[in-house]
Every structure is written in structure tokens, then in C-alpha cells.
N, C-alpha and C positions, 0 to 999 in steps of 0.2 A: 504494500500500500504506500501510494506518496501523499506527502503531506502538501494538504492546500498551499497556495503563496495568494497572496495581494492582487498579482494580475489577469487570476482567473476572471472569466465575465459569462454567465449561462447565455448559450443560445438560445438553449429551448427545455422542455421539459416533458417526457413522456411517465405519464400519471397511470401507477397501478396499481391495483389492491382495493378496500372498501371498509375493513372496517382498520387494518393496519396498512395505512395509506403509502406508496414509494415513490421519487420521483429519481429519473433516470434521464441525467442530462444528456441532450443529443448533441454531439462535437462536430467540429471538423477539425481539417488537420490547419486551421488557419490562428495562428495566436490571434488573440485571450480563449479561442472556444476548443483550443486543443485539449483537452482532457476529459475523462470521461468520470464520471460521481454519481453512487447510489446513494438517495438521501433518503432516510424517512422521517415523513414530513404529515403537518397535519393543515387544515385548512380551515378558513372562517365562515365560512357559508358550507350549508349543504347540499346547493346544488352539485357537484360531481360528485358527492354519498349516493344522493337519489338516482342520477343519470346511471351511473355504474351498476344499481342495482338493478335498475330496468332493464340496460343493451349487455348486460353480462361481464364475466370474468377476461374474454378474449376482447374485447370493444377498446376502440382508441382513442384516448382522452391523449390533449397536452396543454402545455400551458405558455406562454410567450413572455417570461421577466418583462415586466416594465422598466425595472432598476439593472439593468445589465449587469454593471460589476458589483460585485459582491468579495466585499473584504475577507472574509474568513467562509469556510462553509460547515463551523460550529454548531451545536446547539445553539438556538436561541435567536438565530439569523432571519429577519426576512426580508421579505420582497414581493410588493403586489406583481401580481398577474393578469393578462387574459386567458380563460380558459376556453379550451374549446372540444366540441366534439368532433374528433376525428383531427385530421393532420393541417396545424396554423398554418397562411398563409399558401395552402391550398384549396381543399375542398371542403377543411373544417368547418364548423356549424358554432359560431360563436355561443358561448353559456355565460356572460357578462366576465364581472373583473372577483379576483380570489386573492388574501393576501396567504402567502404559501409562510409558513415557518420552519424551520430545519429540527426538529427533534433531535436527531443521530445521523453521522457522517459513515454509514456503510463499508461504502468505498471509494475510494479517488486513485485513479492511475492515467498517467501518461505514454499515449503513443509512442514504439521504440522502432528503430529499424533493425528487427533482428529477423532469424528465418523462421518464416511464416507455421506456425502451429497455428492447429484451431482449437483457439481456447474461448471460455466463457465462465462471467463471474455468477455464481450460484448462489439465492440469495433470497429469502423470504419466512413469512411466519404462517400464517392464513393458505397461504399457494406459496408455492414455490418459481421461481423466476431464474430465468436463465437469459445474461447478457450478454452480449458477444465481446471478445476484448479486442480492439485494434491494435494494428501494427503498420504498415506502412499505407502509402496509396498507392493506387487503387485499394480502397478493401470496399466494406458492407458494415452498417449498424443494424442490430438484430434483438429481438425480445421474444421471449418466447415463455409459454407458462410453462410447467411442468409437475410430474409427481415421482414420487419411489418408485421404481417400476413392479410392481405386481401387487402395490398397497393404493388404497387411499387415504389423501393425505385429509391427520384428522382437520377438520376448520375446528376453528373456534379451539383450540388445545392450547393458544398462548404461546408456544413453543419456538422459537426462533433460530432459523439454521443462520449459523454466523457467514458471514460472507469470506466466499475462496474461489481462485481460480479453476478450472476444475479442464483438464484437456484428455480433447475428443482424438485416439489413436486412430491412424491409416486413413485418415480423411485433409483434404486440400484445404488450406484456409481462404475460401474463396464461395460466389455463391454457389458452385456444383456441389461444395461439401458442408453446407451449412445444415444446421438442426431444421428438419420438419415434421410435422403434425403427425403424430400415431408412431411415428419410431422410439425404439429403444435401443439404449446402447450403455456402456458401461463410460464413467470417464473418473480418470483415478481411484477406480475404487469403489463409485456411485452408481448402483445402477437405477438409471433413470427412464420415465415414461414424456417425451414431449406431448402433451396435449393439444397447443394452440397457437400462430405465429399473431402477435400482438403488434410489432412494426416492426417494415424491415425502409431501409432504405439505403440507396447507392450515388445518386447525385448529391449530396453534400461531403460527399467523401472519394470523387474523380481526381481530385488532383491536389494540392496543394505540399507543405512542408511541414516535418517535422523537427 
């Protein structure tokens, strides 16, 4: 895990979970948005409580900081939002304005140029979540639910899987080898059920520098 600095700034925020809420900043490789952070976060309205529980577990919610940089990304931090159904500044379906606060800092890590494994940070209490880690460009940003593979996972049990990198053996890091819906596979050790692709995306991460 790397520790925050001063010059991070969110670009965005993809919103998971409903009653143990995540948010899961979307990068690119372009300083302040170069880095990737799972936060769990709580919010001041409940409109995305309600919306989440109506379009379900797999439904894409994000959120667009109004306040870009963000000094720490401690407890206790925040930053109004627009929230929206579905992906900002495309086809999203605005849900007004949310002020997001950081409870706990998950995870923070920065893009490296090393040889492409496909890894993903593994990460939830209620559902389980599986992120993709980058590494150079060209890559893909990925969210995906998941469970144990041949269990279900308890809700409501309180239980929280600490967050860790977890890598997926004899597959490409790239989209031919990335996690989809109904597979299982083992990665270090975990054997896992993918459920559901939450958001993938590959245009904000064509080109740029690490």
C-alpha cells in the first residue's frame, strides 16, 4: 500500500455496496489522477441507499468531486459530489449533489511499469469486490462483485475481508484475460466465484504517463 501525498486530486468515483458503502476512485495515468484508492465512505442523503437498492448489487453508480484535490485521503475527509446513475459525463442519469466523507483508507496504490501480471485488489464486507490493479498503458479499469467460490457470502455478518492484492495465474493482463461473470478461479490461494462486471473501462487509460 502507498501512502497518500498532497497532490492526489479524484477524478471520479465509482460507488459500491448499500449498506457498507465503497468508493473506488477511477485514474488515469495523467498526474494528480494517477493513482488508484478504495475508500469506504459514507454519505449525507439517501438517495444512492434507495437507488442501489432498487437497480441492485451489479448497477453503476459514480460520483464527480466537486472539490478535486483532496489533501489527505484520511478518515474524516470530505468533498461534495454529483452523483449519478450510471457513468458521469456520459450517459449517467444525474441523482443531485452528495457530500461523500472518507471513513477508512482501504487502499491507495500507484501505477508501476513492471511486467504485466493480472492482479486485482480484493476487498469488501457485505459482497465482496474485486478491483483491477494497473500497471502501464495501454491497460483497462475493472470492478467486478464477487463471492467464495462454492459459498455464499453471509450479508449482513459484519465481517470484513481486509484489503490485498490477490493474482490471477496463466492469464494476460489485458482485456482477453480479465475476470468475467460466472467464472471461477483460484488467485493466491482464494478460491473465488465472479458474479457480476460493475464497470469496466479502457478510454481513460489509452495513453498517457507514469
Amino acid at each position: 500500500m502507498v501512502s497518500p501525498s498532497p497532490e492526489l486530486a479524484l477524478h471520479g468515483l465509482v460507488l459500491l455496496g448499500t449498506d457498507t458503502v465503497y468508493a473506488v476512485h477511477m485514474p488515469t495515468f495523467t498526474a494528480p489522477h494517477d493513482f488508484q484508492a478504495v475508500l469506504r465512505v459514507t454519505l449525507d442523503t439517501d438517495t444512492y441507499r434507495t437507488a442501489r437498492k432498487r437497480y441492485g448489487t451489479s448497477a453503476l453508480f459514480t460520483a464527480r468531486p466537486r472539490t478535486l484535490l483532496l489533501k489527505d485521503l484520511q478518515p474524516g475527509a470530505t468533498c461534495p459530489a454529483d452523483l449519478y446513475f450510471g457513468r458521469f459525463g456520459r450517459d449517467g442519469e444525474p441523482l443531485g449533489e452528495v457530500s461523500i466523507t472518507i471513513e477508512e483508507t482501504v487502499y491507495v496504490g500507484h501505477p508501476a511499469a513492471e511486467p504485466r501480471t493480472l492482479r486485482y485488489v480484493l476487498f469488501g464486507r457485505e459482497q465482496l469486490y474485486l478491483s483491477h490493479v494497473l500497471t502501464r498503458p495501454p491497460d483497462f479499469d475493472q470492478v467486478v462483485t464477487a463471492q467464495l467460490a462454492g459459498e455464499w457470502w453471509a450479508s449482513g455478518s459484519g465481517a470484513e475481508t481486509p484489503a490485498r492484492t490477490v493474482t490471477v495465474p496463466d492469464r494476460p493482463d489485458d482485456l482477453t484475460g480479465r475476470l468475467r461473470p460466472g467464472e471461477q478461479l483460484t488467485a493466491d490461494g482464494t478460491q473465488l466465484q465472479v458474479l457480476a462486471e460493475v464497470y469496466l473501462e479502457t478510454a481513460d487509460l489509452a495513453a498517457g504517463g507514469v
